[in-house]
C-alpha positions as CSV (number, residue, x, y, z in Angstrom):
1,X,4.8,-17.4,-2.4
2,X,2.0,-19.7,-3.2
3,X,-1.4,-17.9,-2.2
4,X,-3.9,-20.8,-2.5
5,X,-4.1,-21.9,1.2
6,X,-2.3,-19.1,2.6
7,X,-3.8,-16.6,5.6
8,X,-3.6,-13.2,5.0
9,X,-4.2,-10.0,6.6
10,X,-4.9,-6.8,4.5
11,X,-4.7,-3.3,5.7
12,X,-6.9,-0.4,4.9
13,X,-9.7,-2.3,3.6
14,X,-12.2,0.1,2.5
15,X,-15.2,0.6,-0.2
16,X,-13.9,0.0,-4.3
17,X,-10.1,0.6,-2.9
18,X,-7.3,-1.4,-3.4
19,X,-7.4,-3.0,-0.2
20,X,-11.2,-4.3,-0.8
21,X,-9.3,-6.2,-4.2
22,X,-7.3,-7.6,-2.3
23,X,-9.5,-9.6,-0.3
24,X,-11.4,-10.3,-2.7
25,X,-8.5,-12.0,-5.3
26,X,-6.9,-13.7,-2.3
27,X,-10.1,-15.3,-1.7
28,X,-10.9,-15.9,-5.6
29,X,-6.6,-17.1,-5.5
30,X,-7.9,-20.2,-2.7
31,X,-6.2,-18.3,0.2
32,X,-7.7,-20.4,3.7
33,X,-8.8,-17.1,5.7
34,X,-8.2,-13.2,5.0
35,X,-8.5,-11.1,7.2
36,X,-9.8,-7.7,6.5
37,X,-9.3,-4.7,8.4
38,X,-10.1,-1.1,8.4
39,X,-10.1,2.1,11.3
40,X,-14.3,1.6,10.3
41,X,-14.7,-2.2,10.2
42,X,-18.4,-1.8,9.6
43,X,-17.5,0.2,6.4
44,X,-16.0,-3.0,4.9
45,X,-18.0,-5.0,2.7
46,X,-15.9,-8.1,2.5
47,X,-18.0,-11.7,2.3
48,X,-16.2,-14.8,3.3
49,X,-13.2,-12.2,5.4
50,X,-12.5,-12.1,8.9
51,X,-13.4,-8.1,9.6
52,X,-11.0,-6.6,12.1
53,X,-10.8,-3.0,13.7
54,X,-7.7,-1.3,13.2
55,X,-5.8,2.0,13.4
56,X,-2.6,2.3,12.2
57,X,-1.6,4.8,14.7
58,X,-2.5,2.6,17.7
59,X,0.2,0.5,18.7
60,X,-2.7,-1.3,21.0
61,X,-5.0,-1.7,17.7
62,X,-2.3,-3.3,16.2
63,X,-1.2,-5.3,18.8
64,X,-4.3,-6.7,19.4
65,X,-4.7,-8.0,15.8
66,X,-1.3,-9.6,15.5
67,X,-2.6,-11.5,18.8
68,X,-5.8,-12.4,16.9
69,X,-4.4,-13.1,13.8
70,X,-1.7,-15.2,14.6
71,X,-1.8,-17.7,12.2
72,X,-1.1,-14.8,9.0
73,X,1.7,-15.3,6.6
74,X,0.9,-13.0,4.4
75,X,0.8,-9.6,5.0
76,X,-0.5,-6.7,3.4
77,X,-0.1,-3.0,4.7
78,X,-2.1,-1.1,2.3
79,X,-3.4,1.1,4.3
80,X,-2.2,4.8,3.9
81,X,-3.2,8.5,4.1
82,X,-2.8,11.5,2.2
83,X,-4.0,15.6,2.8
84,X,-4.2,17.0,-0.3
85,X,-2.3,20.1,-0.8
86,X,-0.2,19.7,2.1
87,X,3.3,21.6,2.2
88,X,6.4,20.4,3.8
89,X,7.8,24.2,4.0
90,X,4.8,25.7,5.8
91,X,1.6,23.2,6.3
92,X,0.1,22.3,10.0
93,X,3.1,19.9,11.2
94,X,0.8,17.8,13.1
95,X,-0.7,17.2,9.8
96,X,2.8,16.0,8.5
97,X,3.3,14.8,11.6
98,X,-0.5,12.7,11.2
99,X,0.9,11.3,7.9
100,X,4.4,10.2,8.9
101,X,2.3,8.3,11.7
102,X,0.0,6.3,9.1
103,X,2.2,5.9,6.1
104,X,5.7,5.0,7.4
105,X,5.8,4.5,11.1
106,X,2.2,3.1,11.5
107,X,3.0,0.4,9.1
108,X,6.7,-0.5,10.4
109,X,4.7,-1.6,13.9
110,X,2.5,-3.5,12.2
111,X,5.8,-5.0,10.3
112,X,7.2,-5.3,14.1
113,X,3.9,-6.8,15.6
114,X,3.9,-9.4,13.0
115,X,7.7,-10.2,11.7
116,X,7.2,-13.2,15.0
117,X,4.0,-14.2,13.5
118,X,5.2,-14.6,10.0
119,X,8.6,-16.4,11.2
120,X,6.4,-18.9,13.6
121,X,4.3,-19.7,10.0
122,X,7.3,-20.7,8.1
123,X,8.4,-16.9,7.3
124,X,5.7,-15.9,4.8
125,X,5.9,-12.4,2.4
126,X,5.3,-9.0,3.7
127,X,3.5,-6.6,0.7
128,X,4.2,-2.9,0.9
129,X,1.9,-0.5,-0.9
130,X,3.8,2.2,-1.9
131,X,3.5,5.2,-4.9
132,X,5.4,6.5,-7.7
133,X,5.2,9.6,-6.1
134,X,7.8,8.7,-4.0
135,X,9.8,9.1,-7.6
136,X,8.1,11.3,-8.9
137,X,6.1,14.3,-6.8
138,X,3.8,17.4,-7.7
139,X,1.9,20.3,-6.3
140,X,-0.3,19.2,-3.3
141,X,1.7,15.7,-2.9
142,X,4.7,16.8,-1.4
143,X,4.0,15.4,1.9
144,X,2.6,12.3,1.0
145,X,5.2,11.8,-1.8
146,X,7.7,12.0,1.3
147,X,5.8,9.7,3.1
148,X,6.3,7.1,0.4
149,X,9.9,7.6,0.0
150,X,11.0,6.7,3.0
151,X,8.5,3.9,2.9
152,X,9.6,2.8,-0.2
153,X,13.1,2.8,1.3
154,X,12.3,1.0,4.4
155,X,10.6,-1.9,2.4
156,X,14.2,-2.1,0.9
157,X,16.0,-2.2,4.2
158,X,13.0,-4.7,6.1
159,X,14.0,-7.0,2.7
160,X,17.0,-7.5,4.0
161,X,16.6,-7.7,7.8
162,X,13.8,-10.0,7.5
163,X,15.7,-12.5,4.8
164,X,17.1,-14.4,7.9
165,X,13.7,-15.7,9.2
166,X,12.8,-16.5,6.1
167,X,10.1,-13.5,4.9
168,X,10.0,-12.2,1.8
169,X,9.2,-8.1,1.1
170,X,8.2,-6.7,-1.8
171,X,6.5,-3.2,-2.9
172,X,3.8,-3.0,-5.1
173,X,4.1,0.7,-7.1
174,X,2.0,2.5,-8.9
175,X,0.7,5.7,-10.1
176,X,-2.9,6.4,-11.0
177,X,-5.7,3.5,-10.1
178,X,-9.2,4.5,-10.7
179,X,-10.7,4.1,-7.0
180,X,-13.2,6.2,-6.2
181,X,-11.1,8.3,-3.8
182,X,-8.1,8.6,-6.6
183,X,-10.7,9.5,-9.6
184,X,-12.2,12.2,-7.3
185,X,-8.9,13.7,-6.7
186,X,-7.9,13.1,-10.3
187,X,-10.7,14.8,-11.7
188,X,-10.2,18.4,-8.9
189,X,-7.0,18.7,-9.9
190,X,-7.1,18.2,-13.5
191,X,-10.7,18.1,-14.6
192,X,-13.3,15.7,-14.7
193,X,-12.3,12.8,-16.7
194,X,-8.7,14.5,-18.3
195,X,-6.7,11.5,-16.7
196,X,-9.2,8.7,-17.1
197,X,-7.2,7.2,-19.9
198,X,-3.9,7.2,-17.4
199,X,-5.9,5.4,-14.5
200,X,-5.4,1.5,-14.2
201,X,-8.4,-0.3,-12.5
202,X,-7.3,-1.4,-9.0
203,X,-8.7,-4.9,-9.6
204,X,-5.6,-5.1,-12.7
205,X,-3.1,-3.5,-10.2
206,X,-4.1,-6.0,-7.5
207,X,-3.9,-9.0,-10.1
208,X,-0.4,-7.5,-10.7
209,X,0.5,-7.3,-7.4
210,X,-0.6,-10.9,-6.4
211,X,1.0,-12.7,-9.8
212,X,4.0,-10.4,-9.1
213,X,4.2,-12.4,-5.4
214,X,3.9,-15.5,-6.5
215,X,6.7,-15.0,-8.6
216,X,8.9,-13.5,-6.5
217,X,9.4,-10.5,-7.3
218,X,10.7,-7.7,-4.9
219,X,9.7,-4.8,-6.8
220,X,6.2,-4.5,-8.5
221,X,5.8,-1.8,-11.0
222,X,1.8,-2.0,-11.6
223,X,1.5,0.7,-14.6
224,X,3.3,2.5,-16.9
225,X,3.1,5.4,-14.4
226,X,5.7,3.1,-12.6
227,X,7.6,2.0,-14.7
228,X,8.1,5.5,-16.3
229,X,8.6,7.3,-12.8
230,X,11.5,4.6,-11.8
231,X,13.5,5.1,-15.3
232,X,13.1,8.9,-14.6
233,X,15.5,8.3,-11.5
234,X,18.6,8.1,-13.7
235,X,18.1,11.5,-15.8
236,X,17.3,14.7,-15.2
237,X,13.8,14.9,-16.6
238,X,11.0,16.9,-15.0
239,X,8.3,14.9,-12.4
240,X,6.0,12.3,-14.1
241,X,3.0,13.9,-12.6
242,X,3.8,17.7,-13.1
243,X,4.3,16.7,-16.9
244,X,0.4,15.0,-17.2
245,X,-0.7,18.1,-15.0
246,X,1.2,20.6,-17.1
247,X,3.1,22.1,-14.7
């Protein structure tokens, strides 16, 4: 997909995050309008991008931005949660329940809201944000490693439904990016600054991301956390992230 002149739509849009990269680079890239949106649009800190309000988990929200934004071909669901030692076995199922809302089914409405818009702009590409936790989990991601596995395998299946209208899905993966929300929960669960040297700035896993568009590719591994977390699929060796946490 060519970016320059595109109009895009970005998810999750929030302070240093990967979403706020993303505006900015599309712009930087020549993209014609992007539009950035957040649960908290007066949060976002976006110059030259057309803020929106939106909530994942309100199919109204969302409708009302696919109405608004009608002229998108490019978008970018980004947005996601996570609660931070949350169990599958025995944590608060609303909780769970709160997740599976934002992370998988929140995003396949905004997919369904604007799949029609995309088509009427000449198809356009659909980004998924995913993890390599959905490869790879640990203690106190269980729930949102979950949460990105079925995402990750719903990107897969959308690739192919949406092929006949002419949209193209990828997934961006990655493990560790040095937002201010990741680095805080880096540094609680493994010390302050023990997995610095393992974080990738967002701004290089955006650049990634977007170059990996343009060229087509359907799967973007953004880091070596990635890329080591996908080979780790075809053996039997222990969890990417309980190795660097030493469990």
């Amino acid at each position: 997909m060519t970016l320059s002149g595109s109009t895009a739509l970005v998810t999750g849009v929030g302070a240093g995050n990967l979403g706020h990269h993303f505006v900015q680079q599309l712009l930087d890239r020549g993209a014609r309008r992007v539009y950035a949106t957040a649960r908290r649009p007066e949060l976002i800190d976006a110059p030259g991008a057309h803020v929106l309000r939106l909530d994942l988990t309100d199919h109204a929200s969302i409708a009302a931005a696919a109405a608004t934004a009608h002229d998108v071909d490019l978008l970018i669901n980004n947005a996601s949660m996570s609660s931070p030692g949350l169990a599958l076995a025995d944590g608060d199922p609303d909780l769970i329940r709160r997740q599976f809302d934002t992370n998988v089914f929140g995003t396949l409405q905004m997919v369904r809201a604007f799949a029609p818009v995309l088509a009427a702009n000449g198809g356009g590409a659909v980004l998924n944000v995913l993890s390599a936790a959905a490869w790879a989990t640990s203690d106190g991601l269980h729930v949102y490693a979950a949460s990105k596995a079925a995402l990750w395998s719903m990107t897969n299946s959308l690739r192919d439904e949406l092929s006949g209208a002419g949209t193209f899905v990828s997934g961006l993966v990655f493990g560790m990016a040095s937002t201010p929300v990741l680095k805080a929960f880096a540094d609680a669960v493994a010390g302050a600054g023990a997995l610095d040297a393992l974080m990738t700035d967002p701004a290089v896993i955006v650049d990634r991301a977007l170059r990996g568009l343009e060229s087509g590719r359907t799967e973007i591994l953004a880091d070596q956390l990635a890329v080591d977390a996908k080979a780790a699929l075809s053996g039997e060796g222990p969890s990417v992230y309980a190795t660097l946490l030493g469990q």
